[in-house]
Short mmCIF file of the C-alpha atoms (twelve columns), coordinates in Angstrom:
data_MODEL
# 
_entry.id   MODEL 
# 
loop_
_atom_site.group_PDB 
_atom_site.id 
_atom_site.type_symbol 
_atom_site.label_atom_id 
_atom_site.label_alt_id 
_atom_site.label_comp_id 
_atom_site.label_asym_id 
_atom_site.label_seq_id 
_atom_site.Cartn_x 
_atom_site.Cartn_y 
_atom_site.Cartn_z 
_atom_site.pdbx_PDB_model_num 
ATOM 1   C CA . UNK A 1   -14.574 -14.917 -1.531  1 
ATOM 2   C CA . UNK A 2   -11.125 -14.015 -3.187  1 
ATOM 3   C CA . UNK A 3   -9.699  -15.883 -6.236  1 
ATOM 4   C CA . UNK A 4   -7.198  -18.377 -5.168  1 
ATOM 5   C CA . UNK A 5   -3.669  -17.270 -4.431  1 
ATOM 6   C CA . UNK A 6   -1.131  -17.826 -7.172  1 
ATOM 7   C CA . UNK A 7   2.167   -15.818 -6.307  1 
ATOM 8   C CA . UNK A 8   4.424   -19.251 -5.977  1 
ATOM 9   C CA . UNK A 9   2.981   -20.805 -9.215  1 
ATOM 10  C CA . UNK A 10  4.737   -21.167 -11.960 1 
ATOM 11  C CA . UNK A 11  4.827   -17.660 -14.101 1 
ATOM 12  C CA . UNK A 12  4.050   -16.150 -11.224 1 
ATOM 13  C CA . UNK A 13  6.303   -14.131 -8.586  1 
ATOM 14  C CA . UNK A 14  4.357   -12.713 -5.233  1 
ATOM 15  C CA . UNK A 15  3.434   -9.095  -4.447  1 
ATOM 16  C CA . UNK A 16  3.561   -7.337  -1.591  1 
ATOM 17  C CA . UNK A 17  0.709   -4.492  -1.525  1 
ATOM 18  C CA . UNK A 18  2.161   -1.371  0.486   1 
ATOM 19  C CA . UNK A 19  -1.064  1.500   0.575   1 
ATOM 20  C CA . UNK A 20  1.187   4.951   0.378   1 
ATOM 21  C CA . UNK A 21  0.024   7.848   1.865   1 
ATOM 22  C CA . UNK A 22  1.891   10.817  3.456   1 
ATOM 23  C CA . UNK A 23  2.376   9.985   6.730   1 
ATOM 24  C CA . UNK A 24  6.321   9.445   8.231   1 
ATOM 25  C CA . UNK A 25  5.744   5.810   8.556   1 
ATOM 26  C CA . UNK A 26  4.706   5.136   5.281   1 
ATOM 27  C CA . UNK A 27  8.362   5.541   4.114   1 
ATOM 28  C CA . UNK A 28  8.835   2.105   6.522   1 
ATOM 29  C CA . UNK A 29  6.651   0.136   4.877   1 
ATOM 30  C CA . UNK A 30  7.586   0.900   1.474   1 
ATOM 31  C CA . UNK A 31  11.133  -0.054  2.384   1 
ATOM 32  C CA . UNK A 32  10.410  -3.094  4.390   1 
ATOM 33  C CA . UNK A 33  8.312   -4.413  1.316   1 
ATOM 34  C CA . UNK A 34  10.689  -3.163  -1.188  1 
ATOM 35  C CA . UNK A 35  13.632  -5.306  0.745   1 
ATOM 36  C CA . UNK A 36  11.549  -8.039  1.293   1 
ATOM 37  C CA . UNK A 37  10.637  -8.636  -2.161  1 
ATOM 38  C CA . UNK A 38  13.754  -7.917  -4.029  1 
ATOM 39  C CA . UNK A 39  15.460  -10.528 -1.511  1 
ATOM 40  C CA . UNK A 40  12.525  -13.282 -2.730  1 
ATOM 41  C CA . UNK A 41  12.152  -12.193 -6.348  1 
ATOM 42  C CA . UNK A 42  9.105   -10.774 -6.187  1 
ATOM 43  C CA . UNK A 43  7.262   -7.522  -6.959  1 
ATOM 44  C CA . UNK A 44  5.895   -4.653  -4.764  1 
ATOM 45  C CA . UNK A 45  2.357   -2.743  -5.769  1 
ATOM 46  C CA . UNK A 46  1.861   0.645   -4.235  1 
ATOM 47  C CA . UNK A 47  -1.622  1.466   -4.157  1 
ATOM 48  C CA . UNK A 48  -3.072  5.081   -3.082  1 
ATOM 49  C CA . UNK A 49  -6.463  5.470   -2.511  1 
ATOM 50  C CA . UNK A 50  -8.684  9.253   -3.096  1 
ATOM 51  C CA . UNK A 51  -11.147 8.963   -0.914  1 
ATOM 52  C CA . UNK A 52  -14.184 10.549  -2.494  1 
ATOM 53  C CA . UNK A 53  -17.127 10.769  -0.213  1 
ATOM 54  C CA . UNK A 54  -16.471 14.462  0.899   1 
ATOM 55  C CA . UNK A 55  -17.294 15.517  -2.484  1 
ATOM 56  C CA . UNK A 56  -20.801 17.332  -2.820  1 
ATOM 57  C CA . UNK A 57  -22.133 16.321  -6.635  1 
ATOM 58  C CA . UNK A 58  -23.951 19.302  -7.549  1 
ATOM 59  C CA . UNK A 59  -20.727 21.468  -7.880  1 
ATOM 60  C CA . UNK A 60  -19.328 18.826  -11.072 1 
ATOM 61  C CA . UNK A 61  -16.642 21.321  -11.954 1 
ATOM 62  C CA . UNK A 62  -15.480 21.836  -8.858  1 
ATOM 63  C CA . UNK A 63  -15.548 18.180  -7.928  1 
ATOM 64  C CA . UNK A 64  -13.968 17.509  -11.212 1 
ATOM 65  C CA . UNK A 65  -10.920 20.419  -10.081 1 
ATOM 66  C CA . UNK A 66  -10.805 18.501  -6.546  1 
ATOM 67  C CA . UNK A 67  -10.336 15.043  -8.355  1 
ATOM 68  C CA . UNK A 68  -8.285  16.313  -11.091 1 
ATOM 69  C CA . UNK A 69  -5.921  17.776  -8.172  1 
ATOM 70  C CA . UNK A 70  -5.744  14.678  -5.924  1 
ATOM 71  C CA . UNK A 71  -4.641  12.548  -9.193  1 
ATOM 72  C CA . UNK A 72  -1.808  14.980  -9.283  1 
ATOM 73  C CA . UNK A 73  -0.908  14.771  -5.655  1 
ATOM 74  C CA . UNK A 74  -1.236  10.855  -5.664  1 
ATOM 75  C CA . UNK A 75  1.089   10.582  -8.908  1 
ATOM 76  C CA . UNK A 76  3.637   12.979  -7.385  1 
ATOM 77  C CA . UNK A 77  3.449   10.780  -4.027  1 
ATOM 78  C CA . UNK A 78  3.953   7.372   -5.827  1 
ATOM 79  C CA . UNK A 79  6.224   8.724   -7.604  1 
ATOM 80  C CA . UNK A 80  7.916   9.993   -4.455  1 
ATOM 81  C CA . UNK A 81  7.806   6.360   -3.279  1 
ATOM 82  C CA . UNK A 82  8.418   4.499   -6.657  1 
ATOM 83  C CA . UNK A 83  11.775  6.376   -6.380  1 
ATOM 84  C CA . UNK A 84  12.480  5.560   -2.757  1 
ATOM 85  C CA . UNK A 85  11.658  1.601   -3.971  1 
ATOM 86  C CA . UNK A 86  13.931  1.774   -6.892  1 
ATOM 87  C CA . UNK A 87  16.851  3.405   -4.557  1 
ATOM 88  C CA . UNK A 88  16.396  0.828   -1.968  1 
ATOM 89  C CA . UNK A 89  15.985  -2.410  -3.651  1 
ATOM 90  C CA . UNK A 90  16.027  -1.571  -7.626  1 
ATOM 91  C CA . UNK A 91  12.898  -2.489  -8.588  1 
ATOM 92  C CA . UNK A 92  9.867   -0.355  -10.136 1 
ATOM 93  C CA . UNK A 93  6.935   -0.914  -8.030  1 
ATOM 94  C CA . UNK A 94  3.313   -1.324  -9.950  1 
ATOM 95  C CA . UNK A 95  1.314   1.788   -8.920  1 
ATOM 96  C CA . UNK A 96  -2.703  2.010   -8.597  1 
ATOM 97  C CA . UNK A 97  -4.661  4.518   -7.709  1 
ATOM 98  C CA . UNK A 98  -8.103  3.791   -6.935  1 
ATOM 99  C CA . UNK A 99  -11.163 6.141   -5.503  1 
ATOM 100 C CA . UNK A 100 -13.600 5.215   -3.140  1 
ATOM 101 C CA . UNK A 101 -13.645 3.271   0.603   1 
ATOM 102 C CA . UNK A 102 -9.495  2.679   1.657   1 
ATOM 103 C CA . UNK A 103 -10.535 -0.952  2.770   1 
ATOM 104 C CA . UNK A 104 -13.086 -1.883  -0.051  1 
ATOM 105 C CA . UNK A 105 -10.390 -0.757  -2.560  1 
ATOM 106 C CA . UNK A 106 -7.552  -2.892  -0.677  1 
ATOM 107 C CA . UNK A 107 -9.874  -5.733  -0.535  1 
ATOM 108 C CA . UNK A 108 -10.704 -5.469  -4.653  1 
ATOM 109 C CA . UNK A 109 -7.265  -4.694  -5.468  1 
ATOM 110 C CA . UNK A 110 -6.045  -8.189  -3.895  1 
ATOM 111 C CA . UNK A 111 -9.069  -10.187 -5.451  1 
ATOM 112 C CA . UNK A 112 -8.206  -8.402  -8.522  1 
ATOM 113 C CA . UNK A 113 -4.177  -9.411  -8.881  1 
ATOM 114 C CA . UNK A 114 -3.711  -13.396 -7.490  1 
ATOM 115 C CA . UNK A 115 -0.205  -12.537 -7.168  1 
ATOM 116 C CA . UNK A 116 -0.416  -10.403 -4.021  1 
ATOM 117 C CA . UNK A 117 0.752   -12.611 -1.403  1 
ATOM 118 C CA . UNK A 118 1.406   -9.503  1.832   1 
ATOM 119 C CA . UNK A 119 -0.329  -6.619  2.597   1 
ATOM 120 C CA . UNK A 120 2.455   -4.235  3.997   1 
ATOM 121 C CA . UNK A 121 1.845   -1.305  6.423   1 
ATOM 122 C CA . UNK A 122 3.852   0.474   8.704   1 
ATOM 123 C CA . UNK A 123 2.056   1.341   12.054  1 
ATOM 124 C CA . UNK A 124 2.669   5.251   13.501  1 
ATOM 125 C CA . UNK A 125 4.465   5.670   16.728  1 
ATOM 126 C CA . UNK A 126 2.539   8.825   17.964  1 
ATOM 127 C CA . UNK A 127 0.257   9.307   20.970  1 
ATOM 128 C CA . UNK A 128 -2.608  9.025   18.515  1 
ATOM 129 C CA . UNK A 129 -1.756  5.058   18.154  1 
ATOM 130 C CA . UNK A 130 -0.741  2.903   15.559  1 
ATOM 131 C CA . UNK A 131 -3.006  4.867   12.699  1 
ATOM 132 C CA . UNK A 132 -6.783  4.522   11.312  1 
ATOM 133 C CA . UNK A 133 -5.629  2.097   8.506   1 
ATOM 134 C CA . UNK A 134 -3.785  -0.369  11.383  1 
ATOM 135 C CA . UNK A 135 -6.407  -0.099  13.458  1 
ATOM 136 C CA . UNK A 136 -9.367  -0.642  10.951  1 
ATOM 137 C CA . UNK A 137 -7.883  -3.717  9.212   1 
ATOM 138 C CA . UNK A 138 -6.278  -4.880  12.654  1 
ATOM 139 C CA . UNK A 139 -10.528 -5.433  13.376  1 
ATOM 140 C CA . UNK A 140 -11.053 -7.789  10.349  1 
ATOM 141 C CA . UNK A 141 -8.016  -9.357  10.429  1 
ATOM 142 C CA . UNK A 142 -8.558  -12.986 10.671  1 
ATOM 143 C CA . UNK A 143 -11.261 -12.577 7.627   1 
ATOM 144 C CA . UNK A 144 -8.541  -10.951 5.962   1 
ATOM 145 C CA . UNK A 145 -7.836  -12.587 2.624   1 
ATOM 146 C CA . UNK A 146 -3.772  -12.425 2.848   1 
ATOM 147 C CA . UNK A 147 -1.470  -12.215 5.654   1 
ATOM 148 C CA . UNK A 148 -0.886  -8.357  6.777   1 
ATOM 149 C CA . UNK A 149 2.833   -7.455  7.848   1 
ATOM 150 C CA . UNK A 150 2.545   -4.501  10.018  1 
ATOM 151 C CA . UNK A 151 5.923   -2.508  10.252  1 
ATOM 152 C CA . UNK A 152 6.735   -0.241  13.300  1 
ATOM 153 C CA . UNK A 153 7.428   2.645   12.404  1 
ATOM 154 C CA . UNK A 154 10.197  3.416   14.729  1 
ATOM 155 C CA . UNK A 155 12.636  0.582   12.922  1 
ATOM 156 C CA . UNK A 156 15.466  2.969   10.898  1 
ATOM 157 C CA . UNK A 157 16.864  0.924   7.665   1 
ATOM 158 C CA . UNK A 158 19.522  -1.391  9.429   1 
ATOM 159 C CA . UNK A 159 16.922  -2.823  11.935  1 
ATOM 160 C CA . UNK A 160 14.946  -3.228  8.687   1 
ATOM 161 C CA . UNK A 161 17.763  -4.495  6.704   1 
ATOM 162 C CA . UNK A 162 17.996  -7.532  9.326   1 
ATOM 163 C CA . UNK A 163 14.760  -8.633  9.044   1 
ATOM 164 C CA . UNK A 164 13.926  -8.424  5.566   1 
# 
């Protein structure tokens, strides 16, 4: 059970969650949420998840070299995207990164901060389909806690622009 919702309440202002990574269509969804919340007042929180269960434990310092390493890389993304936020609708996104399971780290993220009110992603417009992330919270979607805006990734900014 997540805590109660309060993005509309007073000292309050809603989030809207975008989970970076570096795919194309990742750049959608951070603009689409960046748009969207400057236009309502609101926030955006980028969130990039290590996953860690590749990592064998009895080689510590090299695990320690292969986390130390994808801190770097997810700082230099968010950055990448904080940027691209602050360009599009001048506002500095929250940023989180978080280790372990993408979904179970979405999921405690959102109970975490009440103020998250959308769950942004942009879905990939290869042969592949509409990407792992889509398609794994597209099965658990009506348990989902929040609604989840999924962006296609083919929209350039004007198309975007109209809608948000």
């Amino acid at each position: 059970m997540t805590r109660k919702r309060r993005s509309y309440e007073a000292g309050h202002k809603p989030k809207f969650l975008v989970v970076v990574d570096d795919t194309p269509e990742c750049d959608r969804a951070v603009y689409y949420a960046s748009r969207r919340a400057s236009r309502i007042g609101g926030g955006v929180v980028m969130l990039k998840v290590i996953q860690t269960e590749d990592r064998n434990q009895q080689w510590l310092g090299v695990a320690d070299i292969m986390r130390a390493e994808a801190h770097e890389q997810a700082n230099a993304l968010l950055d990448r995207y904080s940027a691209r936020a602050n360009g599009v609708a001048a506002l500095t996104p929250e940023r989180v990164i978080r280790e372990g399971d993408m979904v179970q780290e979405i999921l405690a993220l959102i109970d975490e901060d009440e103020d998250i009110a959308v769950l942004a992603l942009a879905a990939g417009t290869g042969k592949e389909g509409p990407g792992p992330l889509v398609v794994n919270l597209g099965k658990s979607a009506g348990t989902f806690p929040i609604p989840v805006a999924i962006v296609p990734g083919h929209l350039d900014d004007d198309e975007l622009d109209a809608m948000s």
